[in-house]
N, C-alpha and C positions, 0 to 999 in steps of 0.2 A: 547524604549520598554514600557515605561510609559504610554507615549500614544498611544499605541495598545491595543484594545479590541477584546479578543475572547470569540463568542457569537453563541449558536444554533442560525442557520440562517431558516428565516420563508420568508412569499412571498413577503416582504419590499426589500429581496435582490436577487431578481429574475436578477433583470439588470446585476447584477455581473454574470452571466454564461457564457456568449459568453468570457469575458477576464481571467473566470479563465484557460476553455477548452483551448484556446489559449499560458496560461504561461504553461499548461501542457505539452504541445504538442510543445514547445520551447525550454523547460527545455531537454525533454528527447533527439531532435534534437542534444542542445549542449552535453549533454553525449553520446550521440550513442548509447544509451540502446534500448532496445523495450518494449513498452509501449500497453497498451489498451485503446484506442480511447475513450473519453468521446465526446458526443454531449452535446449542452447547454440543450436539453428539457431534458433529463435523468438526468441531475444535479438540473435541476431545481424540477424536481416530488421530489429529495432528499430533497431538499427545503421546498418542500411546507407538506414533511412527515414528519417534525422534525427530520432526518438523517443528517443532514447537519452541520458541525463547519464553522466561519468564522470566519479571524480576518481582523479587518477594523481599519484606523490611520484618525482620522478627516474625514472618509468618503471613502476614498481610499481604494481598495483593498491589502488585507498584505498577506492574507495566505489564506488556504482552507484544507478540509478533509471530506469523507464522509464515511455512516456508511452501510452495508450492510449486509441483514438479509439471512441465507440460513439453507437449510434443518428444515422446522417446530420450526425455531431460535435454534435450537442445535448452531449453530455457528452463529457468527458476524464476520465482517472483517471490517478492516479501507481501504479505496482506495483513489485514487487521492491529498495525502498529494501532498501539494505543498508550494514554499513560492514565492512570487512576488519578483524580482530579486531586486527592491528595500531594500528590507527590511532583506535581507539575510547577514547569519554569524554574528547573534545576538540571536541564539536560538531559535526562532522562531519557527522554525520546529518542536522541541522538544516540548515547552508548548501546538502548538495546539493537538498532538498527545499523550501528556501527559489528557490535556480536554476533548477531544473523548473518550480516554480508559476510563476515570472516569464514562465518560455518559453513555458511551456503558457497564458500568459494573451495571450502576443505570438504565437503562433502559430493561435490557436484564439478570438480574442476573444469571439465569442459563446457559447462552449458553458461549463455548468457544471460544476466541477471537483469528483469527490466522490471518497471511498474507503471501503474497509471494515478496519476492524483490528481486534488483540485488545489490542495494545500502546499502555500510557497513555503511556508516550513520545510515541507516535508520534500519538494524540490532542491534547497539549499540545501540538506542533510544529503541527498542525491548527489548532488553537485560535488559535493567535497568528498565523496565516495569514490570519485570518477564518473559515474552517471552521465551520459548528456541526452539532452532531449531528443526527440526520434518522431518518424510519421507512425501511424498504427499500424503501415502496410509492412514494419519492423520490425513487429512484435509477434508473437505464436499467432497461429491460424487456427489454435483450436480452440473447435465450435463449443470445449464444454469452460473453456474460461472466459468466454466473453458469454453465454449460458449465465456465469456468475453473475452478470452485470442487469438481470433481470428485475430484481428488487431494488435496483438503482431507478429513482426519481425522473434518474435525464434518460433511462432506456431509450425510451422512443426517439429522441434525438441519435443517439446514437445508431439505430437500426435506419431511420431517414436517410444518413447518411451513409449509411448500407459499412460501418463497422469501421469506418475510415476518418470520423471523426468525432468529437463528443466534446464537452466540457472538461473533462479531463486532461491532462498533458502526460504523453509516453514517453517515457525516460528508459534508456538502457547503459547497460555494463557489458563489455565483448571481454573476455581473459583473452583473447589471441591480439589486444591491441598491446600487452603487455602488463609495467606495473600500473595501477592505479597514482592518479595523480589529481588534486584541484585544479581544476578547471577555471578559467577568468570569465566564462560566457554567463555567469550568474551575476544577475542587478535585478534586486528588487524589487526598483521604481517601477523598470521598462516590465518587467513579466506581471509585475499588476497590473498595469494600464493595458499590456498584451490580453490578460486576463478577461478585464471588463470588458475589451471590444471584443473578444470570442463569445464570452458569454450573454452580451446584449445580441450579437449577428444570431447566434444559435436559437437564443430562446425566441427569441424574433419569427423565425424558422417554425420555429415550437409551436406556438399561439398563431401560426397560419398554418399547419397541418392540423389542429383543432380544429380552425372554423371551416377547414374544407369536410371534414367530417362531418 
């Protein structure tokens, strides 16, 4: 970890887009989640806006995250955290996402930071941000970032439920709540079994809007 640097990435590390889009679109493969499709050029424009973290080991790609600006910057969101399967189960995950939020809170002071996941990883790393979880109807209402969620697997669920529910869990950060603080509402056990029963109710949903098709 010594030797890993994470750094706002600029148009030096343009070449890294094609293999981060690639670990993204790997990663979610081996979990079987649904994901929203990043291309290299759209990672790259992050790039080249100052939205973009990267951490790099002697030149290697280690991790990635980027920053995305919506509704008149009322909100930010982090997307495409990832870590290069190298360099995983060493935190990783957690510093560059710990980096991002710092940035995106010094870049962006007044807007709310929120996301959506399926991964309780990636919920705990939330949590201890200050993050807590949220309905969707607390989240931006713009139509071009839930737009993003189109190459996502569970779309159709989510459009069924006309944008107010998914597979997903919405988590937000407010600055006007104050400092950031860990939260005690995070357990494991309960958000995975919370999990399975959202995810058996929805899919369930799922495979009967199919056969009414």
């Amino acid at each position: 970890m010594k030797q890993i640097e994470i750094i706002i990435a600029n148009n030096d590390h343009l070449g890294y887009a094609q293999e981060i889009c690639d670990v993204i679109s790997d990663s979610a493969k081996v979990r079987g989640t649904g994901i929203a499709k990043r291309t290299p050029e759209y990672i790259q424009t992050k790039m080249n806006n100052g939205n973009a973290i990267i951490a790099l080991c002697k030149g290697k790609f280690a991790g990635f995250c980027y920053i995305e600006v919506w509704g008149h910057e009322k909100y930010v969101a982090h997307s495409g955290l990832i870590v290069h399967p190298d360099f995983r189960n060493q935190g990783l995950a957690k510093k560059i996402k710990e980096f991002t939020f710092n940035y995106s809170l010094q870049k962006y002071p007044h807007s709310k930071v929120f996301g959506i996941t399926t991964g309780l990883a990636v919920m705990k790393i939330n949590s201890d941000l200050g993050y807590k979880p949220v309905t969707f109807s607390e989240l931006t209402d713009d139509p071009k970032f839930w737009a993003g969620c189109k190459t996502c697997t569970n779309y159709d669920i989510l459009t069924a439920k006309d944008h107010k529910m998914c597979l997903c869990t919405g988590m937000l950060y407010d600055p006007a709540n104050g400092i950031k603080k860990k939260e005690k509402w995070y357990d494991k056990k309960v958000l995975k079994r919370l999990k399975k029963i959202k995810q058996t109710m929805l899919t369930s949903n799922k495979q009967l809007l199919l056969w009414k098709k």
